[in-house]
CHARMM-style PDB file with segment names, atoms N, HN, CA, C and O in Angstrom:
ATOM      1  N   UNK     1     -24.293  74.168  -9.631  1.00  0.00      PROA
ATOM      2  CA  UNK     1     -24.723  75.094  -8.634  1.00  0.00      PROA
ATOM      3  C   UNK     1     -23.768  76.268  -8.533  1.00  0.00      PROA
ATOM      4  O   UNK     1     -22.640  76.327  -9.023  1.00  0.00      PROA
ATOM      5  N   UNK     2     -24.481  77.318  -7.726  1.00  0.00      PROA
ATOM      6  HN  UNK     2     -25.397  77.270  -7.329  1.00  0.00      PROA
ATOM      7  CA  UNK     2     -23.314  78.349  -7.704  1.00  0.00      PROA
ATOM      8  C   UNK     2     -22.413  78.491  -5.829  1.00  0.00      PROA
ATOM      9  O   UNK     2     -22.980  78.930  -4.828  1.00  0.00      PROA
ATOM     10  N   UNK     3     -21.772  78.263  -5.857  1.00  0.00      PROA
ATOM     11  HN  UNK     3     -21.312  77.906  -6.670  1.00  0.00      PROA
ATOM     12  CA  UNK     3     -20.446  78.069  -4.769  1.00  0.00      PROA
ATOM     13  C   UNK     3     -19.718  79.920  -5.003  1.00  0.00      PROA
ATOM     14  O   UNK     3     -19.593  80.797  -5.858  1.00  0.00      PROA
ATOM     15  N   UNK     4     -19.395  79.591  -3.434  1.00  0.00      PROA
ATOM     16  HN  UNK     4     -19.497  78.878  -2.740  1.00  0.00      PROA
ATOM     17  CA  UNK     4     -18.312  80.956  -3.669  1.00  0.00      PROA
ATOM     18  C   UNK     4     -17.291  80.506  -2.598  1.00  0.00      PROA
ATOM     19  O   UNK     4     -17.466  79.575  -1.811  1.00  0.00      PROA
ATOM     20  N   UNK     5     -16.122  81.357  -2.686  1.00  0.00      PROA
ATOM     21  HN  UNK     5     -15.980  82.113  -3.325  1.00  0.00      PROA
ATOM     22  CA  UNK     5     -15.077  80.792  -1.997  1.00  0.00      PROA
ATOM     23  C   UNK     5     -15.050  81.232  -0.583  1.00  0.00      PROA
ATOM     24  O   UNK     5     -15.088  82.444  -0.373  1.00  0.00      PROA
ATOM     25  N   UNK     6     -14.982  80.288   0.562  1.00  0.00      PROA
ATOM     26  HN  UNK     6     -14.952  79.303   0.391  1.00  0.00      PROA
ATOM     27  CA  UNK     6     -15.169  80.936   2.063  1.00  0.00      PROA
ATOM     28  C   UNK     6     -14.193  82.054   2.860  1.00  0.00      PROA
ATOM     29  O   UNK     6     -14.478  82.645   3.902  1.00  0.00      PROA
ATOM     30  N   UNK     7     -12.855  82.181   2.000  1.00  0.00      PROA
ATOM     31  HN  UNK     7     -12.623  81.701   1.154  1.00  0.00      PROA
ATOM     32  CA  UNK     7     -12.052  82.901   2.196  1.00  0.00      PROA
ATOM     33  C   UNK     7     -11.420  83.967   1.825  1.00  0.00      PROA
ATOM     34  O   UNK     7     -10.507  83.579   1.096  1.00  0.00      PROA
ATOM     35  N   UNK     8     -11.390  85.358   1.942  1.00  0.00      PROA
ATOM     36  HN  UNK     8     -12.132  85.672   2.534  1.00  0.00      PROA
ATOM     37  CA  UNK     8     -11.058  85.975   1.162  1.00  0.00      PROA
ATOM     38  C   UNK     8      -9.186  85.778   0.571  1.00  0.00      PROA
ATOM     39  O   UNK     8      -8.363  85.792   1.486  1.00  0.00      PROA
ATOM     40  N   UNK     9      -8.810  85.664  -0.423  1.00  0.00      PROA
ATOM     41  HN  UNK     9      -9.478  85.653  -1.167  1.00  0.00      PROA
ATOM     42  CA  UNK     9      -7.708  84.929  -0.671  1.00  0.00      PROA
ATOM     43  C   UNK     9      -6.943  86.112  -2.075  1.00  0.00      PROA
ATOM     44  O   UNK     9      -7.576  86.923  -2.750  1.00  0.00      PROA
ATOM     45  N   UNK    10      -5.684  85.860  -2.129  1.00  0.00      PROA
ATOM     46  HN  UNK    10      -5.170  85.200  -1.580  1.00  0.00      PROA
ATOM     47  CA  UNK    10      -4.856  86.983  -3.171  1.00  0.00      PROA
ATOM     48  C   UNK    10      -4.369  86.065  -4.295  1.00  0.00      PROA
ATOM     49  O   UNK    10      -3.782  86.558  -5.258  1.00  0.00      PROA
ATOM     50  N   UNK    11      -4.613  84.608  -4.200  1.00  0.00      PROA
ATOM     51  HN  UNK    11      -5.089  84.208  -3.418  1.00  0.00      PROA
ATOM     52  CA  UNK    11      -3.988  83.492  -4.594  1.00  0.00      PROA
ATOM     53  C   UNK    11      -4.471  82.463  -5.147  1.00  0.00      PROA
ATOM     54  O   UNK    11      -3.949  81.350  -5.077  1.00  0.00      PROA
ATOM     55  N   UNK    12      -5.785  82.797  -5.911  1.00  0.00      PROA
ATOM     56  HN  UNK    12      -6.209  83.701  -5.969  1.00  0.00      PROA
ATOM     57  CA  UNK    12      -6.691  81.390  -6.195  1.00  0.00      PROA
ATOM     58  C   UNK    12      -6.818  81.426  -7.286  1.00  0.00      PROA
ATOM     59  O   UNK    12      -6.857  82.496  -7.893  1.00  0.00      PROA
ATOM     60  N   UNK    13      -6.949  79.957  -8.019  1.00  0.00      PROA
ATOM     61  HN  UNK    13      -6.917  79.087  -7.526  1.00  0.00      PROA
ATOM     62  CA  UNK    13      -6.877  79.643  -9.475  1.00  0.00      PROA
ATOM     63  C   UNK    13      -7.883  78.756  -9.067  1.00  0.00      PROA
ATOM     64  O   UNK    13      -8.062  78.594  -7.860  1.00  0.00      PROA
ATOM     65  N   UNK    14      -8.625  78.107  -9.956  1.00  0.00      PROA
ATOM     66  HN  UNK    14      -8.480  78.239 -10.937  1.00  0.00      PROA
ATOM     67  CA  UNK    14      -9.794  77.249 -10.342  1.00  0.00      PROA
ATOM     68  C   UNK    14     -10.090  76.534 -11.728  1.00  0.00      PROA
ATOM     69  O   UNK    14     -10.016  77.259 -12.721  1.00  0.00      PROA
ATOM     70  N   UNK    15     -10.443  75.090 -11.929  1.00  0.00      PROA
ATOM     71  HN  UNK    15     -10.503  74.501 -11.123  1.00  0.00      PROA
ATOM     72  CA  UNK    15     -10.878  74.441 -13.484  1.00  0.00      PROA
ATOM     73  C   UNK    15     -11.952  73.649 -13.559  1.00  0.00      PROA
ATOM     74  O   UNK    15     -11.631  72.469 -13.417  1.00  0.00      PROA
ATOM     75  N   UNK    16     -12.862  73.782 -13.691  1.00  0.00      PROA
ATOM     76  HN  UNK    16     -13.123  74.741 -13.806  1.00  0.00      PROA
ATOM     77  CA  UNK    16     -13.682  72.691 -14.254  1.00  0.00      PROA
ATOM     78  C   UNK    16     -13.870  72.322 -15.678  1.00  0.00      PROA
ATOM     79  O   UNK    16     -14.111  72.958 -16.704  1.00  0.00      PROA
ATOM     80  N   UNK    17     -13.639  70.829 -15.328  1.00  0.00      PROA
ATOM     81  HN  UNK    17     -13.443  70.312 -14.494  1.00  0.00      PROA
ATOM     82  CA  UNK    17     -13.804  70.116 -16.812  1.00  0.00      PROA
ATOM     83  C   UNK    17     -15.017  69.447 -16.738  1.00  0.00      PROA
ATOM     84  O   UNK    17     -15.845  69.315 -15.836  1.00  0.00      PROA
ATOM     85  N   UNK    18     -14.916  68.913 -18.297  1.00  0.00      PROA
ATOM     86  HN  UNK    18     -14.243  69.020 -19.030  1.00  0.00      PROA
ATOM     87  CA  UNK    18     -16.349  68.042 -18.438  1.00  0.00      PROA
ATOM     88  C   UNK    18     -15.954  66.929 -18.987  1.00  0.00      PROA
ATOM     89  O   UNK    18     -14.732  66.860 -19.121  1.00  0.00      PROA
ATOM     90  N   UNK    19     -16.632  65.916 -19.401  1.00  0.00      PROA
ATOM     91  HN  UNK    19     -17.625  65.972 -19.292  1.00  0.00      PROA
ATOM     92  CA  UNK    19     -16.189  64.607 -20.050  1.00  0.00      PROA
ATOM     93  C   UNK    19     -15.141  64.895 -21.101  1.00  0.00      PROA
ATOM     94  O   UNK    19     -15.205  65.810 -21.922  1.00  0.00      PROA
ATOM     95  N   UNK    20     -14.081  63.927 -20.971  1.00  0.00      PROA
ATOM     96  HN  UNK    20     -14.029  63.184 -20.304  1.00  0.00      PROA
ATOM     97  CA  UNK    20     -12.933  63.930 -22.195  1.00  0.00      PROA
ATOM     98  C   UNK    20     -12.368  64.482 -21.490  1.00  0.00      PROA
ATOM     99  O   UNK    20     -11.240  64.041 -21.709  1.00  0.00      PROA
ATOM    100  N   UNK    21     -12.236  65.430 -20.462  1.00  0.00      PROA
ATOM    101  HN  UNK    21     -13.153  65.788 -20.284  1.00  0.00      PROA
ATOM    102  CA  UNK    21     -11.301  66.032 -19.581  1.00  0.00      PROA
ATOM    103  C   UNK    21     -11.324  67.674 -20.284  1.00  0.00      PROA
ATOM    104  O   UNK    21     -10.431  68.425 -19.892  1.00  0.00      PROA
ATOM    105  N   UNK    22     -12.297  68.200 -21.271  1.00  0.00      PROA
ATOM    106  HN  UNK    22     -13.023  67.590 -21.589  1.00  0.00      PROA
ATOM    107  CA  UNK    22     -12.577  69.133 -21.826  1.00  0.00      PROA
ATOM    108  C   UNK    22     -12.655  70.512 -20.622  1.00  0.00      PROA
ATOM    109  O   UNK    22     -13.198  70.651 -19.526  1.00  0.00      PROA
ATOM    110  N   UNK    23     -11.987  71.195 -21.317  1.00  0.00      PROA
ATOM    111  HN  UNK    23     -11.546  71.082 -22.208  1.00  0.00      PROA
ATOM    112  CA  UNK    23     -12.055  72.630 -19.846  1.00  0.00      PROA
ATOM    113  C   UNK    23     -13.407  73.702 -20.470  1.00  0.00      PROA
ATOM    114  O   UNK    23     -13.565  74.226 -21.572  1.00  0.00      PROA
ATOM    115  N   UNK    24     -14.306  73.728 -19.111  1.00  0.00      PROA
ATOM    116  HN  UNK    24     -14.177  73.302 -18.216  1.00  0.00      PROA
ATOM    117  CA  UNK    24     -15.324  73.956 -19.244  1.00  0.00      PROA
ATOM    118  C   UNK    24     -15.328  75.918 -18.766  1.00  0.00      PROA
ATOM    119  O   UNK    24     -16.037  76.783 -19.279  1.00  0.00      PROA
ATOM    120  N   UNK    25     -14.722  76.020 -18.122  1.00  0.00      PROA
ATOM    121  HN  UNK    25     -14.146  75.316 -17.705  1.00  0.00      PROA
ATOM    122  CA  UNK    25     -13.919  77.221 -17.387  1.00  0.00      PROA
ATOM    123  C   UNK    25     -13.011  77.128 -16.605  1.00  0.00      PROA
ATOM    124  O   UNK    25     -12.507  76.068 -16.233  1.00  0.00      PROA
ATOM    125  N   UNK    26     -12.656  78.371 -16.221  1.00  0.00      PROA
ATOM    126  HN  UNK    26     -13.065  79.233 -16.523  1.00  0.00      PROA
ATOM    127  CA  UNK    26     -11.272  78.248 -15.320  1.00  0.00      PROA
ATOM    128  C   UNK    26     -11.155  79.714 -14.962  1.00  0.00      PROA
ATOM    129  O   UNK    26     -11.694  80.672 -15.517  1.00  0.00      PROA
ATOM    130  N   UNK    27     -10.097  79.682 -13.608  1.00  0.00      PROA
ATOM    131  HN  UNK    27      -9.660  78.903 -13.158  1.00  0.00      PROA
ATOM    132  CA  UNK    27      -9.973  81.418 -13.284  1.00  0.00      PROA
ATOM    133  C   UNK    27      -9.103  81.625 -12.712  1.00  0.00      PROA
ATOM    134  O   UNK    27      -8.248  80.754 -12.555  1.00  0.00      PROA
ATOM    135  N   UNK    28      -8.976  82.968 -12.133  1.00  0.00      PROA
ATOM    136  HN  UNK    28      -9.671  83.675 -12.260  1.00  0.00      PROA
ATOM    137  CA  UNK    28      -7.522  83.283 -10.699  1.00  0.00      PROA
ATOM    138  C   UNK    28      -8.491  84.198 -10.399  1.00  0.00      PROA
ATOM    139  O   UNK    28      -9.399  84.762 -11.010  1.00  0.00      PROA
ATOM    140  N   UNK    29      -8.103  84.192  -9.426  1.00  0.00      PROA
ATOM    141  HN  UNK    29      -7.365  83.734  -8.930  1.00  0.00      PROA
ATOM    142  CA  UNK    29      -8.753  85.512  -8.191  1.00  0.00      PROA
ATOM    143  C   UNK    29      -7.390  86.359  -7.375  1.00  0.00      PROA
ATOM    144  O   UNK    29      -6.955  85.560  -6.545  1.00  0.00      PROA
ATOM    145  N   UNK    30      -6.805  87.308  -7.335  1.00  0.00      PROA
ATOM    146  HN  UNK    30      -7.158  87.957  -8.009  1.00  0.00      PROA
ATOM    147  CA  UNK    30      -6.392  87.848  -6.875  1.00  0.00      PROA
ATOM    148  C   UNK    30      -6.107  89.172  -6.004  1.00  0.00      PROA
ATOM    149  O   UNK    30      -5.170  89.858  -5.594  1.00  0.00      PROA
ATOM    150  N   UNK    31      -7.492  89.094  -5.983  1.00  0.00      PROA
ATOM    151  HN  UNK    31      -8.253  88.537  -6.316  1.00  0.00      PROA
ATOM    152  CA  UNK    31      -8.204  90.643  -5.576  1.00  0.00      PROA
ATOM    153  C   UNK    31      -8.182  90.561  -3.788  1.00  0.00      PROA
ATOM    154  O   UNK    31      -8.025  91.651  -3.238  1.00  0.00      PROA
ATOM    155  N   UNK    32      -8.317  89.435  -2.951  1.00  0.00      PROA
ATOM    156  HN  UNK    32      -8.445  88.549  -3.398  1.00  0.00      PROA
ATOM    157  CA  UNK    32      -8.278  89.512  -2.067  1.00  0.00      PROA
ATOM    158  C   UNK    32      -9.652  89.457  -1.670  1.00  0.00      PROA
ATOM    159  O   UNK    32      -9.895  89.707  -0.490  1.00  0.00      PROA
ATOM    160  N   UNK    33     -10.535  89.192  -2.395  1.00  0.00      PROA
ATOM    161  HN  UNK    33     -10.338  88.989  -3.354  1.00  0.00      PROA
ATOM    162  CA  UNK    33     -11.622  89.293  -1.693  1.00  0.00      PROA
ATOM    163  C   UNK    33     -12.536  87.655  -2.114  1.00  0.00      PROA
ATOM    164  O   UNK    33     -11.796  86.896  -2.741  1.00  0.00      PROA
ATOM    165  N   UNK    34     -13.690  87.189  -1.901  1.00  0.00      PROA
ATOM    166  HN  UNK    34     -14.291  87.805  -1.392  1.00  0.00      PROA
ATOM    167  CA  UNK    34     -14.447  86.019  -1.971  1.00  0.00      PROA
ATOM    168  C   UNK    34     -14.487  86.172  -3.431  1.00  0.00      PROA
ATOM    169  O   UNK    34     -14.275  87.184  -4.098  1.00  0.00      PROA
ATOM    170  N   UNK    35     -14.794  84.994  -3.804  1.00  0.00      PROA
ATOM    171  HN  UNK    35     -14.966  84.171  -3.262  1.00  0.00      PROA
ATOM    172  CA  UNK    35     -15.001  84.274  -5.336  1.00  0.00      PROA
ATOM    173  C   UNK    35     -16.218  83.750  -5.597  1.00  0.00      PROA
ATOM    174  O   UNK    35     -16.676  83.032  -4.708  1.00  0.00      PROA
ATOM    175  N   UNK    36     -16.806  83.894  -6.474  1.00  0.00      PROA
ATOM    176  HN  UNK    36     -16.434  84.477  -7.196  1.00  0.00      PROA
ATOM    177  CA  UNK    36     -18.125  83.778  -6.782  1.00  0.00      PROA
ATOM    178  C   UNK    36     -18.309  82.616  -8.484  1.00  0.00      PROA
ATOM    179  O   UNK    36     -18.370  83.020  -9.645  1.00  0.00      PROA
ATOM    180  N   UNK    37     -18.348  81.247  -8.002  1.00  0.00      PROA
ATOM    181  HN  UNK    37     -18.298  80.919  -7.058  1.00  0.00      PROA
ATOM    182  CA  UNK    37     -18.341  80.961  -9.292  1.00  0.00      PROA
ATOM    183  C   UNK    37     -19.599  79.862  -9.890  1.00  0.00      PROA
ATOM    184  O   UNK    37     -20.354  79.752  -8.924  1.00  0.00      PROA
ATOM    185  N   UNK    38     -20.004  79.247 -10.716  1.00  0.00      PROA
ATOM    186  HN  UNK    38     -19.391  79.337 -11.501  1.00  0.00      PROA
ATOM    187  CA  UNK    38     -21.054  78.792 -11.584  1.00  0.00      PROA
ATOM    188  C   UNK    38     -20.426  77.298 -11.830  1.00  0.00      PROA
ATOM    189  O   UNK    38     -19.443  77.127 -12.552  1.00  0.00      PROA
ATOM    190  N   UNK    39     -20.993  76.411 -11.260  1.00  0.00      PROA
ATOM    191  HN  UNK    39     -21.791  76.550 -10.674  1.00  0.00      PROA
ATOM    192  CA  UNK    39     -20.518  74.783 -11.790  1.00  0.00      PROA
ATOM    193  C   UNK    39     -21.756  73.967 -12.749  1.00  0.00      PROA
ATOM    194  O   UNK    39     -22.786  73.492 -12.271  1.00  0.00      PROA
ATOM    195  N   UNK    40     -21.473  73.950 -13.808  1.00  0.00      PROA
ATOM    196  HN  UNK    40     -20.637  74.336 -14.197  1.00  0.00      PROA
ATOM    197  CA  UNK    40     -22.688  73.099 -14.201  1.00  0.00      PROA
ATOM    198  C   UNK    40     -22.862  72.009 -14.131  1.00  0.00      PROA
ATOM    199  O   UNK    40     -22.022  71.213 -13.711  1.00  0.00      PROA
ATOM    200  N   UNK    41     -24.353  71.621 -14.652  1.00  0.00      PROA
ATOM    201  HN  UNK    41     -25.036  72.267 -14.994  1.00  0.00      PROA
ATOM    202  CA  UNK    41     -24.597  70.046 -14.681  1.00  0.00      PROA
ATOM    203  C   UNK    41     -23.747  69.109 -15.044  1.00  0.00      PROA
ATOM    204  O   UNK    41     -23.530  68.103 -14.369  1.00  0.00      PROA
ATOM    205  N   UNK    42     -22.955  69.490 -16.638  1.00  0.00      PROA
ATOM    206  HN  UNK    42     -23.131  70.307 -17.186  1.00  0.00      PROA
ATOM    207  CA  UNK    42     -21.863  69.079 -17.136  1.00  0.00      PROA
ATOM    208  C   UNK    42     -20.848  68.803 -16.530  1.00  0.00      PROA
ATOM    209  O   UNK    42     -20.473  67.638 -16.660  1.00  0.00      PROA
ATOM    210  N   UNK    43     -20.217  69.493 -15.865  1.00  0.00      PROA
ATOM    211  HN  UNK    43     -20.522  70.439 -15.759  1.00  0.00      PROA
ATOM    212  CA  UNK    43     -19.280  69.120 -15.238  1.00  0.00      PROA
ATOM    213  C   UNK    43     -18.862  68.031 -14.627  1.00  0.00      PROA
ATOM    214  O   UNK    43     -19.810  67.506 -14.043  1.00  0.00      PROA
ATOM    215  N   UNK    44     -17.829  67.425 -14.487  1.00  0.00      PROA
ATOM    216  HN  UNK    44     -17.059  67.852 -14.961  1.00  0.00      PROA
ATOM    217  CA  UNK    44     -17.037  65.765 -13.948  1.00  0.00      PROA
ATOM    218  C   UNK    44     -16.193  66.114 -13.267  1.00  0.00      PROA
ATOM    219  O   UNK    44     -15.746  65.076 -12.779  1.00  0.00      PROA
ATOM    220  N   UNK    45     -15.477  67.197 -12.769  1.00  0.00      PROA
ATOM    221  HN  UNK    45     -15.841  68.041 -13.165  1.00  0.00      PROA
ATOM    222  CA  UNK    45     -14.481  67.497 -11.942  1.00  0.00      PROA
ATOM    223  C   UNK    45     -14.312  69.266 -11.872  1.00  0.00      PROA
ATOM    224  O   UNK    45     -14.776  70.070 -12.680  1.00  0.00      PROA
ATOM    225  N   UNK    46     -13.451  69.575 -10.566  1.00  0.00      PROA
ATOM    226  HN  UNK    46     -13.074  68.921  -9.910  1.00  0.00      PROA
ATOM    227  CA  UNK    46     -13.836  70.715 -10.305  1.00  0.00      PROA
ATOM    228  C   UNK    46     -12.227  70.971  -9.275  1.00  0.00      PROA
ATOM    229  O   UNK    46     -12.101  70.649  -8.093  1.00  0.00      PROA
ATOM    230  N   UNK    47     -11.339  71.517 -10.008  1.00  0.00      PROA
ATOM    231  HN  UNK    47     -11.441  71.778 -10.968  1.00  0.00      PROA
ATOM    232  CA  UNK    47     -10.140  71.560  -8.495  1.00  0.00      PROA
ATOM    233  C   UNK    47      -9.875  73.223  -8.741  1.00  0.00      PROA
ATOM    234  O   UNK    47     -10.025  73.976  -9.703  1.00  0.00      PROA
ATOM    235  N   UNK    48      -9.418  73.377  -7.399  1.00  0.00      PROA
ATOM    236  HN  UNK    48      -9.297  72.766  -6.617  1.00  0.00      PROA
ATOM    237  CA  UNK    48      -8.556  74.782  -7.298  1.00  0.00      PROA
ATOM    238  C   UNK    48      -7.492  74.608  -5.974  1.00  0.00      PROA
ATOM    239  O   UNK    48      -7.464  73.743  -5.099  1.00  0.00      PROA
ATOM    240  N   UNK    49      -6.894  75.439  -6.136  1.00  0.00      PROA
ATOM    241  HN  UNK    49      -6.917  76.141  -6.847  1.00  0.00      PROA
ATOM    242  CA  UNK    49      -5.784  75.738  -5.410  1.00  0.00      PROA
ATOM    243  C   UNK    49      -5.439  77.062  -4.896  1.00  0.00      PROA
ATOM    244  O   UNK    49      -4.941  77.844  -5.705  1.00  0.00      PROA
ATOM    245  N   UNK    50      -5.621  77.458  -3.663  1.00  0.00      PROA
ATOM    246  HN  UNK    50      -6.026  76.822  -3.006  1.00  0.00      PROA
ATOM    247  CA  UNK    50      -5.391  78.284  -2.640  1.00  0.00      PROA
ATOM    248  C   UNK    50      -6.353  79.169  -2.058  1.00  0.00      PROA
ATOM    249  O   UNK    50      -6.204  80.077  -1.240  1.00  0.00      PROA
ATOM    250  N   UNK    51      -7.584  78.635  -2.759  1.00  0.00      PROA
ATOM    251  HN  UNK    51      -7.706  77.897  -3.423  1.00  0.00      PROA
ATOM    252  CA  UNK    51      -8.786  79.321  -2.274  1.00  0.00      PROA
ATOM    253  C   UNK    51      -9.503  78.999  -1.345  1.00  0.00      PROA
ATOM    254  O   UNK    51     -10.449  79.728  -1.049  1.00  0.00      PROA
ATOM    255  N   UNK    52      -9.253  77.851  -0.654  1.00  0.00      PROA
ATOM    256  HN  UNK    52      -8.485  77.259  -0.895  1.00  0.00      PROA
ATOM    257  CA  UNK    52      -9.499  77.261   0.517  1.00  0.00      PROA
ATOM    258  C   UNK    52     -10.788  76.687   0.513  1.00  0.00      PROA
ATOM    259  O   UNK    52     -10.739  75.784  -0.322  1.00  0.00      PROA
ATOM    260  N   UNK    53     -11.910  76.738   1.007  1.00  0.00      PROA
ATOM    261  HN  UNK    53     -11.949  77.472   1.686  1.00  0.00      PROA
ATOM    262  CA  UNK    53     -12.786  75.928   1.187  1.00  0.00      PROA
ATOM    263  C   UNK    53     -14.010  76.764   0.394  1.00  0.00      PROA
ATOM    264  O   UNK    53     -14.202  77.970   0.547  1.00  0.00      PROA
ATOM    265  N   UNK    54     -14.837  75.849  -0.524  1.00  0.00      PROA
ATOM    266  HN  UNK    54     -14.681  74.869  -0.648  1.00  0.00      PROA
ATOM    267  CA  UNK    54     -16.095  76.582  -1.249  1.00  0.00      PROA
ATOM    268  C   UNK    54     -17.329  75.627  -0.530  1.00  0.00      PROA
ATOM    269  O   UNK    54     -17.633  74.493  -0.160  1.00  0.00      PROA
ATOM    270  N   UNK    55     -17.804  77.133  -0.657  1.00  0.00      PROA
ATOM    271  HN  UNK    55     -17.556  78.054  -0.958  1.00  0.00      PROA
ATOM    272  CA  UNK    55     -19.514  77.262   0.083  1.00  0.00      PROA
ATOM    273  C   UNK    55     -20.702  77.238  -0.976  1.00  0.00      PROA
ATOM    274  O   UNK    55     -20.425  77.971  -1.925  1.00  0.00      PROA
ATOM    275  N   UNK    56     -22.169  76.504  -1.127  1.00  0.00      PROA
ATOM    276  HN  UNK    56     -22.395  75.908  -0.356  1.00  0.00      PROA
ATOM    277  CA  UNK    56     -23.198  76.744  -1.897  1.00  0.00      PROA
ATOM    278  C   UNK    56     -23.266  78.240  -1.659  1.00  0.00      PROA
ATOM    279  O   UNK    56     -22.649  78.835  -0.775  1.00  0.00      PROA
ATOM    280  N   UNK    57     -24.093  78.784  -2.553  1.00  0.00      PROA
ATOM    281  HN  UNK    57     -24.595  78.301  -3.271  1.00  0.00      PROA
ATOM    282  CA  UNK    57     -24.568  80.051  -2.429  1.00  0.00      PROA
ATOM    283  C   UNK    57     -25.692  79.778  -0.943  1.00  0.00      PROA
ATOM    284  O   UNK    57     -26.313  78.755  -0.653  1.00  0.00      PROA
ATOM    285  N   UNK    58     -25.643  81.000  -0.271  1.00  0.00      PROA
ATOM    286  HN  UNK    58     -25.139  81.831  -0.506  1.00  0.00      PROA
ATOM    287  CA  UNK    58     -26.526  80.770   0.514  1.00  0.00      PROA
ATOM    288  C   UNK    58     -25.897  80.289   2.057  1.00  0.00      PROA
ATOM    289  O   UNK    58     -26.196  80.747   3.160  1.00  0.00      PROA
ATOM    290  N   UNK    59     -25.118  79.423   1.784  1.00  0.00      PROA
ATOM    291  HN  UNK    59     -24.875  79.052   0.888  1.00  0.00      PROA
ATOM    292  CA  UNK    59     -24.605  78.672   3.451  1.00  0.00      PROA
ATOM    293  C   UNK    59     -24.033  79.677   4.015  1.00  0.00      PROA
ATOM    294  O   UNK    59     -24.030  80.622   3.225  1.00  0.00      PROA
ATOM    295  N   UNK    60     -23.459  79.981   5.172  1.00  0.00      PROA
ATOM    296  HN  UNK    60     -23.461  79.214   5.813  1.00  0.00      PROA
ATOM    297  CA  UNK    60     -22.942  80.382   6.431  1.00  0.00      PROA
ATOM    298  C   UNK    60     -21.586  80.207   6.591  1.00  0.00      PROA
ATOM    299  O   UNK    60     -21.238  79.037   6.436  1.00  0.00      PROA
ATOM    300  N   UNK    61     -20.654  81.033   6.865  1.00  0.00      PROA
ATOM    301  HN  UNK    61     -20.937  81.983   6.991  1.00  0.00      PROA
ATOM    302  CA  UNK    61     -19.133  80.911   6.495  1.00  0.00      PROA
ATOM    303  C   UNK    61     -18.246  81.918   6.440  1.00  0.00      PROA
ATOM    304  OT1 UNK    61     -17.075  81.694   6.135  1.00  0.00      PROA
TER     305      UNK     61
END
């Protein structure tokens, strides 16, 4: 699904992997403003750090 980040932040990195622990993408955001990112079906895990809380596209926040 597509998620974006609820906070505008100067400090965020992001990874999703897929089976095997394979990196599927990854990012930083430092612009200060919301993050806009794409998780697929594939995916098995999903972490970031300092971007604070992610929203579906669409929710309230």
């Amino acid at each position: 699904g597509v998620y974006r980040s609820a906070s505008p932040t100067t400090s965020c990195s992001w990874q999703i992997t897929g089976a095997g622990g394979k990196e599927l993408a990854s990012g930083t955001s430092d612009t200060g403003k919301s993050r806009k990112i794409t998780i697929p079906k594939s995916a098995r895990t999903f972490t970031s750090t300092g971007c604070y809380a992610w929203l579906a596209e669409g929710a309230q926040g």
